[in-house]
N, CA, C and O atoms as CSV, one atom per row, in Angstrom:
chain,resi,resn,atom,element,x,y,z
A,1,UNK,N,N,-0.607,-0.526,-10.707
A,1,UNK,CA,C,-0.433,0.250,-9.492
A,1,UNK,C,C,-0.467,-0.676,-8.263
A,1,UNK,O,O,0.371,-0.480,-7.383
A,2,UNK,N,N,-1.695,-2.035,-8.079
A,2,UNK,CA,C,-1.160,-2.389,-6.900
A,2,UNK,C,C,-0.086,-3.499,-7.134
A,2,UNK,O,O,0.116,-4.341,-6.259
A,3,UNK,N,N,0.712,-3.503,-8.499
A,3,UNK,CA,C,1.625,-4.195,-7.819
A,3,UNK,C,C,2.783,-3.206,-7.273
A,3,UNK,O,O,3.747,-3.859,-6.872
A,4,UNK,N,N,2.907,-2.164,-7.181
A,4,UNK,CA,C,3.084,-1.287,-6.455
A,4,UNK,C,C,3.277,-1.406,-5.452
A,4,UNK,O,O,4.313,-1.435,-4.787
A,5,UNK,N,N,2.373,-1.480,-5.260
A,5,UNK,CA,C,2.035,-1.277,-3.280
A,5,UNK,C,C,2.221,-2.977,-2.487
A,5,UNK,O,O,2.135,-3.303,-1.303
A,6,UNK,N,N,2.507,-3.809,-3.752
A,6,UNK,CA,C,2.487,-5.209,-3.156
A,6,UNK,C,C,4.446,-5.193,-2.530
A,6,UNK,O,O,5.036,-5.480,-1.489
A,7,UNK,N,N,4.818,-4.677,-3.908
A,7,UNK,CA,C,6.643,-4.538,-3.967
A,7,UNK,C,C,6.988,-3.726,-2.386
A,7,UNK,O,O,7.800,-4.015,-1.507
A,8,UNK,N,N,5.893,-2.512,-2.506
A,8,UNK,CA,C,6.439,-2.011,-1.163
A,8,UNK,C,C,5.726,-2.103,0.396
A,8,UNK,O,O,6.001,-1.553,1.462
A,9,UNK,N,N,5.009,-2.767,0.113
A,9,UNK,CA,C,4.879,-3.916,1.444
A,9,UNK,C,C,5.884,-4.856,1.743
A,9,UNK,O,O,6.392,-4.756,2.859
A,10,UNK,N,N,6.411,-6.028,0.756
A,10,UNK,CA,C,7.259,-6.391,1.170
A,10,UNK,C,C,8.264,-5.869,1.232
A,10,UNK,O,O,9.027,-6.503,1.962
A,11,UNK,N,N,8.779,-4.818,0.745
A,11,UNK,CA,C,10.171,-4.164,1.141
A,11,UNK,C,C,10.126,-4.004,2.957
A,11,UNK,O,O,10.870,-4.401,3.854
A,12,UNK,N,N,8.683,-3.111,2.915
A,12,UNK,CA,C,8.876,-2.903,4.366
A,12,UNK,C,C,8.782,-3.690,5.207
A,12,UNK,O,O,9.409,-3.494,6.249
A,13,UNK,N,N,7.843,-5.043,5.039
A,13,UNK,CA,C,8.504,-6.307,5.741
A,13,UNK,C,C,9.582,-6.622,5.754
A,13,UNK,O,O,9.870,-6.815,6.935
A,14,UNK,N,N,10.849,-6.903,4.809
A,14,UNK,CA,C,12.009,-7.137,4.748
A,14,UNK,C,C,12.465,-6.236,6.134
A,14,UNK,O,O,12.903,-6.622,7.218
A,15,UNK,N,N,12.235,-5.174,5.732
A,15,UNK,CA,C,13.373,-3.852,6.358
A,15,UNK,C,C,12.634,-4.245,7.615
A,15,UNK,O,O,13.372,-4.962,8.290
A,16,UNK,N,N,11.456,-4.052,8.191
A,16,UNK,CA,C,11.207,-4.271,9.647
A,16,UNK,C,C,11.804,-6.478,10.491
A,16,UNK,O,O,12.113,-6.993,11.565
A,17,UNK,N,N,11.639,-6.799,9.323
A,17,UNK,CA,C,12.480,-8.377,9.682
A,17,UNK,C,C,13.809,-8.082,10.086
A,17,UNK,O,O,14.278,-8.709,11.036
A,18,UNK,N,N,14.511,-7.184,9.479
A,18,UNK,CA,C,16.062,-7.276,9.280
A,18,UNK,C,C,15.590,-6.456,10.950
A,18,UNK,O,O,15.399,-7.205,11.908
A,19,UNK,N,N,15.497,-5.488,11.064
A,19,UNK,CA,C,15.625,-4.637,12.186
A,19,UNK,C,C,15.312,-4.986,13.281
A,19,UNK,O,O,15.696,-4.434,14.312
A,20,UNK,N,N,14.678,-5.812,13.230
A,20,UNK,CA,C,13.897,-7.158,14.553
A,20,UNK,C,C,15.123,-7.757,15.008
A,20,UNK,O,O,15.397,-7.776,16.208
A,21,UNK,N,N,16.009,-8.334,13.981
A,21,UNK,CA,C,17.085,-9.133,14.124
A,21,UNK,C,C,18.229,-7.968,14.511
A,21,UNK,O,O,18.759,-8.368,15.548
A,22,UNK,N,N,18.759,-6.842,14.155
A,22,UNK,CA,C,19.414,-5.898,14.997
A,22,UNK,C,C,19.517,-6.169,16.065
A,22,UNK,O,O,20.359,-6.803,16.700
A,23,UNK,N,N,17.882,-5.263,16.505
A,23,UNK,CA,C,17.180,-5.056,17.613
A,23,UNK,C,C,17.435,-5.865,18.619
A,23,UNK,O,O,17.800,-5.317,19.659
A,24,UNK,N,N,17.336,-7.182,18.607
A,24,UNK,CA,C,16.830,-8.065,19.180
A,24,UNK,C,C,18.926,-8.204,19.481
A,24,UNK,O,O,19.203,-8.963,20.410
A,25,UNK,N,N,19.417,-7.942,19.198
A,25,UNK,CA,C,21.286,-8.604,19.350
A,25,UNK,C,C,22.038,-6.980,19.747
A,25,UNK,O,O,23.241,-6.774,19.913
A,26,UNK,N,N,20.852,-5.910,19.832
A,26,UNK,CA,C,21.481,-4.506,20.518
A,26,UNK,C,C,21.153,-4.182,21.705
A,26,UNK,O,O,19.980,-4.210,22.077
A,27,UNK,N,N,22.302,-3.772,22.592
A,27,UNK,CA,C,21.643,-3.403,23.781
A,27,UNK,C,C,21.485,-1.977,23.572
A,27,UNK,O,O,21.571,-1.478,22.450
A,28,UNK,N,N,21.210,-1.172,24.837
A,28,UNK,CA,C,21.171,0.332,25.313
A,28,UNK,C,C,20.504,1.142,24.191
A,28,UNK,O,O,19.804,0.749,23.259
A,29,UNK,N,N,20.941,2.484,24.558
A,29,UNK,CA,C,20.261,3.367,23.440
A,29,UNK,C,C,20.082,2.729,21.714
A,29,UNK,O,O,19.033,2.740,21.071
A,30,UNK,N,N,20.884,2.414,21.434
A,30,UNK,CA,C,21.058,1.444,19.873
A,30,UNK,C,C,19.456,0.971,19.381
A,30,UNK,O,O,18.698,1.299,18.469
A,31,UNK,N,N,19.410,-0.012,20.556
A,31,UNK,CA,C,18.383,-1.379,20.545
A,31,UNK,C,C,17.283,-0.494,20.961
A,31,UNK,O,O,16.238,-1.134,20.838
A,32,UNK,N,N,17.015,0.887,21.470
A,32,UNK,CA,C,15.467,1.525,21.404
A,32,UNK,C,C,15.244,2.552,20.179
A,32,UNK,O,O,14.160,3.109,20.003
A,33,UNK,N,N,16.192,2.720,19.478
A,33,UNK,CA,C,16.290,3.445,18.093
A,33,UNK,C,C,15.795,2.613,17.508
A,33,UNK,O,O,14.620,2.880,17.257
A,34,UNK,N,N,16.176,1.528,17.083
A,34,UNK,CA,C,15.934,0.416,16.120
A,34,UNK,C,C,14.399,0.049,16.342
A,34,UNK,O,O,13.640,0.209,15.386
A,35,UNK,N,N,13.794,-0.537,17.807
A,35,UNK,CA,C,12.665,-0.384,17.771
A,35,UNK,C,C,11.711,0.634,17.589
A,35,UNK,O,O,10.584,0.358,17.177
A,36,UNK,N,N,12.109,1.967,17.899
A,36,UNK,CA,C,11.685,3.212,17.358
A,36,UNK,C,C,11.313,3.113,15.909
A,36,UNK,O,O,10.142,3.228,15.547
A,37,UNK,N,N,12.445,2.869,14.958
A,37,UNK,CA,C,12.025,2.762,13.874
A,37,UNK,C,C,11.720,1.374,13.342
A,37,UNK,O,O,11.766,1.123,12.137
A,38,UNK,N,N,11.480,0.687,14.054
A,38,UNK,CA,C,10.541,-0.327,13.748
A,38,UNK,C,C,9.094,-0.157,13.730
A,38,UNK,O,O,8.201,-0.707,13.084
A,39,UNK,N,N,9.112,0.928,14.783
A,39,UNK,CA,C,7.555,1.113,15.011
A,39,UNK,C,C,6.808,2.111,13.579
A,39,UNK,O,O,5.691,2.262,13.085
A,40,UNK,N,N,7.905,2.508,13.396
A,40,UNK,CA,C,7.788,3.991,12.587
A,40,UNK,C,C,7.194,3.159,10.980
A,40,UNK,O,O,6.268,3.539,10.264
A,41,UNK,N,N,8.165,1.862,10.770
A,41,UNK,CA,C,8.246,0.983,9.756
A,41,UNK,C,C,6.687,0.632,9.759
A,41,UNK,O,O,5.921,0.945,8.847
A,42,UNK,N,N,6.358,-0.005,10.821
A,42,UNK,CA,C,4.956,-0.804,11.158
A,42,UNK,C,C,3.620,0.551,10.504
A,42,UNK,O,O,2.705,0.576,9.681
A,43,UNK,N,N,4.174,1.361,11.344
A,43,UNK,CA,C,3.079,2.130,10.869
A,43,UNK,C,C,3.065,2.537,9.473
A,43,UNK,O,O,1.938,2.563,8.978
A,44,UNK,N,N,4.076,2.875,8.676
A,44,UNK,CA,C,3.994,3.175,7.353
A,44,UNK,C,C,3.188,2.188,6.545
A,44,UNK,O,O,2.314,2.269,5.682
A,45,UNK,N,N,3.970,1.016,7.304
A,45,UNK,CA,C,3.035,-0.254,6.280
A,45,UNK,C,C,1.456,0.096,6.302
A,45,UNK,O,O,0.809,0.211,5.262
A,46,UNK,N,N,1.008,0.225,7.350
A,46,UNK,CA,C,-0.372,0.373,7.665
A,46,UNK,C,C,-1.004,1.129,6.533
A,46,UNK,O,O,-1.907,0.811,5.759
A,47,UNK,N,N,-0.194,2.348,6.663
A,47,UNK,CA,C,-0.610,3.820,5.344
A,47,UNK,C,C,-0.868,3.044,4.490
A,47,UNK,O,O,-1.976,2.904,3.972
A,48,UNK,N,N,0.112,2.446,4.240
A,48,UNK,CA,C,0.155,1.767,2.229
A,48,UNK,C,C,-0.655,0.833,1.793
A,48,UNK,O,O,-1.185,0.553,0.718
A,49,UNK,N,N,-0.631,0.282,3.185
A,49,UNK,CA,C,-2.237,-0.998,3.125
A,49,UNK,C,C,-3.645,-0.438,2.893
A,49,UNK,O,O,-4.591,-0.947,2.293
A,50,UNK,N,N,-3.525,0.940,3.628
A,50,UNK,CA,C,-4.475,2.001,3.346
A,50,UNK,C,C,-5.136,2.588,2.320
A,50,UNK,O,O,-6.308,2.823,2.023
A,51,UNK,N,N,-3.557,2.840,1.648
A,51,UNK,CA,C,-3.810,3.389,0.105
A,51,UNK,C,C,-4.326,2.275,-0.895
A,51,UNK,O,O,-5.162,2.368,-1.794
A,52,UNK,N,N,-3.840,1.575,-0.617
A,52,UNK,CA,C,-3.979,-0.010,-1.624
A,52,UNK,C,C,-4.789,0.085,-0.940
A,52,UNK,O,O,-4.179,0.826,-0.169
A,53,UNK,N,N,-5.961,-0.046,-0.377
A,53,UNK,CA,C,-7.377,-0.213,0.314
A,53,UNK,C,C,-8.229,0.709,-1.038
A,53,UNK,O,O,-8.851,0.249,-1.996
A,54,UNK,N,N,-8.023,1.821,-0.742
A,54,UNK,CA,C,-8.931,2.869,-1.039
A,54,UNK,C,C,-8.261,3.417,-2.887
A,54,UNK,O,O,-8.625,4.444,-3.459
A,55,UNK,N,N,-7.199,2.326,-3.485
A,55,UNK,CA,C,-7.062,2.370,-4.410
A,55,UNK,C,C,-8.014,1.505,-5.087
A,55,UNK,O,O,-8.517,1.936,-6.124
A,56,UNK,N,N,-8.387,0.195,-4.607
A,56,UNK,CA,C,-9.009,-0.832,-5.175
A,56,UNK,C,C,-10.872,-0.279,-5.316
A,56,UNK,O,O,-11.696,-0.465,-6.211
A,57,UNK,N,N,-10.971,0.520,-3.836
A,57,UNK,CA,C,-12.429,1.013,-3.904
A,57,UNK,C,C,-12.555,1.867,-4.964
A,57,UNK,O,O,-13.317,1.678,-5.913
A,58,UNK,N,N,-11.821,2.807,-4.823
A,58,UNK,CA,C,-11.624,3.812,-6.524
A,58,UNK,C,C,-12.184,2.981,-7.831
A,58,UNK,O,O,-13.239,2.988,-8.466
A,59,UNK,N,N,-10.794,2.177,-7.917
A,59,UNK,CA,C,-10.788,1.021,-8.977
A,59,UNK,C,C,-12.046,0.469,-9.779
A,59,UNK,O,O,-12.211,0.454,-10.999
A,60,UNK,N,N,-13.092,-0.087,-8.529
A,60,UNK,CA,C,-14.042,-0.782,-8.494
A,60,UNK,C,C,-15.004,0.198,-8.827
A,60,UNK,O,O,-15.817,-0.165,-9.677
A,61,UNK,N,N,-15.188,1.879,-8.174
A,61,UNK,CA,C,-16.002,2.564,-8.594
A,61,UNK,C,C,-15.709,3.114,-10.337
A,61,UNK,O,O,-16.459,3.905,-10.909
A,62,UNK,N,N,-14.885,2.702,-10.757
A,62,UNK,CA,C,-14.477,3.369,-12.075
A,62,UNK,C,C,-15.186,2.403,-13.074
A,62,UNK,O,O,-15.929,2.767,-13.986
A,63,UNK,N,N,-14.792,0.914,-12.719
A,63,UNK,CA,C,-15.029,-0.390,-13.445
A,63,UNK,C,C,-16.954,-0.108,-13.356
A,63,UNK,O,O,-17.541,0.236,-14.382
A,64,UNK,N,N,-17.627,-0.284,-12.204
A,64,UNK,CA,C,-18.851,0.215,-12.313
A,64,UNK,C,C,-18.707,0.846,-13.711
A,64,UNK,O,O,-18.749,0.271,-14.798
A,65,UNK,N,N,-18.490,2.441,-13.386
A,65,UNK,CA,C,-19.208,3.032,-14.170
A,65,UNK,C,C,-18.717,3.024,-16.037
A,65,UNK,O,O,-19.342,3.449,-17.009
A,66,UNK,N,N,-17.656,2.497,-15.964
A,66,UNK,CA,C,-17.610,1.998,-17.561
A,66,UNK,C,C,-18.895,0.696,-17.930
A,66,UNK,O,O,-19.531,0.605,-18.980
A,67,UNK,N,N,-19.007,-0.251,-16.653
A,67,UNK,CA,C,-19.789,-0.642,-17.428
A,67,UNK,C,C,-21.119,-0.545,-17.361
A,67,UNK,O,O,-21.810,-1.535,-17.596
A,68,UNK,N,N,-21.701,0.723,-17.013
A,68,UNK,CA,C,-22.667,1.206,-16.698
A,68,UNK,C,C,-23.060,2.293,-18.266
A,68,UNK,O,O,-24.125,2.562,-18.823
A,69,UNK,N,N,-22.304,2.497,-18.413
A,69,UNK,CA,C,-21.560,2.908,-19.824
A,69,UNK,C,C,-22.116,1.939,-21.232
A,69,UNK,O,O,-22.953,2.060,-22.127
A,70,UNK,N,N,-21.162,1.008,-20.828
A,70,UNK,CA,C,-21.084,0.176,-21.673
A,70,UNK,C,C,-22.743,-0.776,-22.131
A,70,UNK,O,O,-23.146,-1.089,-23.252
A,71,UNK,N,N,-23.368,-1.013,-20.799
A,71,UNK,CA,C,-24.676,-1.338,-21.352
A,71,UNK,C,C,-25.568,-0.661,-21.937
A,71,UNK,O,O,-26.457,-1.055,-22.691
A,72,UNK,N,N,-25.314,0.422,-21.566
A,72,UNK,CA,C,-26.485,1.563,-21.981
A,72,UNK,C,C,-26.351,2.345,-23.776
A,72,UNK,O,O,-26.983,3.123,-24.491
A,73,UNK,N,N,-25.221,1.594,-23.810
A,73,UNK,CA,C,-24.355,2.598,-25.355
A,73,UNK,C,C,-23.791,3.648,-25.540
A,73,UNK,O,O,-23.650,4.143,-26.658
A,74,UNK,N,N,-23.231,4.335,-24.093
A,74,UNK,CA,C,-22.604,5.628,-24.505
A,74,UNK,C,C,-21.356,5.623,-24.157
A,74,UNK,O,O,-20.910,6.583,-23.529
A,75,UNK,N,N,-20.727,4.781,-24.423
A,75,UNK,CA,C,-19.065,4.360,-24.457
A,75,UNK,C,C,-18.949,5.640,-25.974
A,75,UNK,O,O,-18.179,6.600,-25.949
A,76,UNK,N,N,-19.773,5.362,-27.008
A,76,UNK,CA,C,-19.157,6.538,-28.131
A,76,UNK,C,C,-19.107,7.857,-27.726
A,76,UNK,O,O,-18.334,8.655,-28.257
A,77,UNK,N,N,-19.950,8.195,-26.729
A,77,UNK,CA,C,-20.333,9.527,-26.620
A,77,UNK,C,C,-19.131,10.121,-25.833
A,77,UNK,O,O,-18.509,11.168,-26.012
A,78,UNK,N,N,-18.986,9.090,-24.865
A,78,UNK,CA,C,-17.942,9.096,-23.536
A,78,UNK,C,C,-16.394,9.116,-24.383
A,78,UNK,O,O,-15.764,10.058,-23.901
A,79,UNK,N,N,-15.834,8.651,-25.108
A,79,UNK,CA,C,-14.870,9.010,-26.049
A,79,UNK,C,C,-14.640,10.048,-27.095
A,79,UNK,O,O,-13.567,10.547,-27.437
A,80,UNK,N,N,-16.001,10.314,-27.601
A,80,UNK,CA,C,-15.843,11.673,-28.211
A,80,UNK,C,C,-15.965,12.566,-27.777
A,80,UNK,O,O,-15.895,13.545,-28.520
A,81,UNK,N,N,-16.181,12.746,-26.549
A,81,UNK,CA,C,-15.919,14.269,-26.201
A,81,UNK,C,C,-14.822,14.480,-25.143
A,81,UNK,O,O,-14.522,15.618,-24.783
């Protein structure tokens, strides 16, 4: 899963690079769309950095408790039912 979120980080770097370079060679209405959705780009990234944040905390709380599990001996119990 986070290579996931690694693939679409850089996508959205790509796509906000490319649009910089538009941007940056458009005048008038054009060239404030483009930064519009540049901004729009920026912020999505943020979300996903977000999710991949609070995926890894998940992650880490799961890993805990298997091996919280695992020392104690009820990995059998935890599978059979």
């Amino acid at each position: 899963m986070q290579k996931g979120f690694k693939v679409l980080q850089d996508s959205i770097s790509v796509s906000i690079d490319n649009l910089k370079f538009v941007a940056e060679n458009t005048t008038g209405n054009n060239g404030l769309l483009l930064t519009s959705v540049i901004d729009t780009l920026q912020a999505q990234q943020k979300v996903v950095e977000y999710l991949s944040n609070c995926l890894d905390a998940e992650m880490s709380i799961k890993n805990r408790c298997f091996d919280f599990l695992c020392k104690k001996g009820l990995m059998n119990e935890f599978y059979s039912k």
